[in-house]
N, C-alpha and C positions, 0 to 999 in steps of 0.2 A: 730438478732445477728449472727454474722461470726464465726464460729467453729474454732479456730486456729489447724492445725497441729502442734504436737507439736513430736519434736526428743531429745532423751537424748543422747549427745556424751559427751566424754572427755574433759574437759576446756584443754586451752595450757597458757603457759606461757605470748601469748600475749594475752591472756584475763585478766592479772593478775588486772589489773589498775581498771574493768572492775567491774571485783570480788569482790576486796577490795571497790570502792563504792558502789556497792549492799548491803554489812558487815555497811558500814557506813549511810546510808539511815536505813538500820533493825534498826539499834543500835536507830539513831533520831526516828524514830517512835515507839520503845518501850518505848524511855525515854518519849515523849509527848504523850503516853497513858499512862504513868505510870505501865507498863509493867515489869516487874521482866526481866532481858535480860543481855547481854553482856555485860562488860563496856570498850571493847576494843578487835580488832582482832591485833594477832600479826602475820604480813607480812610475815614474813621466815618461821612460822609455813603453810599456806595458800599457800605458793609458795612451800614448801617442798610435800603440798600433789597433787599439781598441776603435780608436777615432778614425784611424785612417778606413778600417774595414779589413784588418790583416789577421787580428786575433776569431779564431772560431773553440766555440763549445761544444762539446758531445754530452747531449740529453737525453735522459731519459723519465718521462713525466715531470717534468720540471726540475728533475736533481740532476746536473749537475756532474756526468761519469769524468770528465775530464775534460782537456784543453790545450789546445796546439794554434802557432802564426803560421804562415805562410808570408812566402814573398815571391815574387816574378822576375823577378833579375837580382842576382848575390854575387855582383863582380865583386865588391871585396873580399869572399873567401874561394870563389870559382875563379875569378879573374880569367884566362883567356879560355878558359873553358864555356862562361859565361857569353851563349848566341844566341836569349831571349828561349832558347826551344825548351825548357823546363820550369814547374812549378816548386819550390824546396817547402822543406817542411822543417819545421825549426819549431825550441822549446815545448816538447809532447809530455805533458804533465798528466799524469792519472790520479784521480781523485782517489785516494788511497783508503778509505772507508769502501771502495765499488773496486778493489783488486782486481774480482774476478771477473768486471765485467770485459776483458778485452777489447780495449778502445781503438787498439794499434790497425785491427785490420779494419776497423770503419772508417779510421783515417784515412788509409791506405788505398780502398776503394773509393771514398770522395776523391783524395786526391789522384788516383788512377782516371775518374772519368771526367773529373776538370782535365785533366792533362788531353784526352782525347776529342772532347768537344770541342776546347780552341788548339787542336792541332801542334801540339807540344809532343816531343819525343821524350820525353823524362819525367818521373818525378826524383829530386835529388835531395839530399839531406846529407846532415855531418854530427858526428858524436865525437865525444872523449877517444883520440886516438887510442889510451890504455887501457878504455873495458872492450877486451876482446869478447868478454860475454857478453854484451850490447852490441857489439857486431855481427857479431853470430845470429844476432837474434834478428837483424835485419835482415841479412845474408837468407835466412829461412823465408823470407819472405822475400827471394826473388832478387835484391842488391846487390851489386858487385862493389867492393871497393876499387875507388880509381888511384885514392891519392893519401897519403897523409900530412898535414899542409899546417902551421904554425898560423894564428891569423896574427895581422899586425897590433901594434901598440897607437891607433889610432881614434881621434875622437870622435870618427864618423860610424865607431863600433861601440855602442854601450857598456861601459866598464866591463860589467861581467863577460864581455865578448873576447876581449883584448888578453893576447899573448897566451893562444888556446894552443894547444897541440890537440891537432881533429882530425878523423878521419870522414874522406869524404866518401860518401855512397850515392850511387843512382841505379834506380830500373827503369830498363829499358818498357815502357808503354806500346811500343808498336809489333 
């Protein structure tokens, strides 16, 4: 087996088409596992985080392994947890034609040494309170569950956000 190099840069706008079927493959494969999951991306949300510099890609020779945002401050689902000292990791979509390339820990290690270079104690993220198999699988990789937390029904959360039951996770960095 061939080790793929993998680099995390910035998604652009012309990835956008790109993005959104990756969003749309995740979605058919959690429905035909019956996977607790998304029931829809909304475009302007995805392209607003593209623009803003939030969405990143994991490449390999120009394909494409997959795709995750980040944010820097998530009081809407941290709320007083939320003191600026953590990077979250949100929506980790794997290009599902590149299964085995393991994106999770390139993520993971980006996001570990972003967190360390601007001096952040955390990297945090949140999943589907009800796959305990996807917690497990973070947990394997160092996360504690802190919390399991309903987000609100508001429009400062992107439909697909709204009235989530999520469990929240973080690793400690330091």
């Amino acid at each position: 087996m061939t080790l793929l190099t993998k680099t995390i840069i910035p998604a652009t706008v012309a990835d956008l088409d790109v993005v959104l079927d990756l969003f749309k493959e995740a979605i058919r494969y959690q429905k035909e596992n019956n996977y607790i999951g998304w029931p829809d991306m909304d475009r302007k949300f995805i392209e607003a985080d593209i623009q803003n510099g939030l969405l990143y890609k994991v490449v390999s020779d120009r394909t494409i392994l997959g795709i995750f945002c980040v944010c820097y401050t998530d009081r809407l689902i941290w709320r007083d947890k939320e003191k600026g000292d953590a990077i979250y990791l949100h929506r980790i979509v794997l290009n599902r034609a590149h299964s085995g390339a393991k994106i999770f820990s390139t993520v993971l290690d980006w996001a570990i040494d972003y967190a360390r270079r601007n001096s952040l104690t955390y990297v945090r993220m949140d999943t589907w309170a009800e796959n305990a198999k996807l917690i497990d699988y973070y947990k394997g990789y160092g996360f504690r569950f802190v919390e399991n937390y309903t987000t609100a029904d508001t429009p400062d959360l992107p439909v697909q956000h709204r009235n989530l039951n999520v469990a929240l996770l973080e690793l400690d960095v330091n």
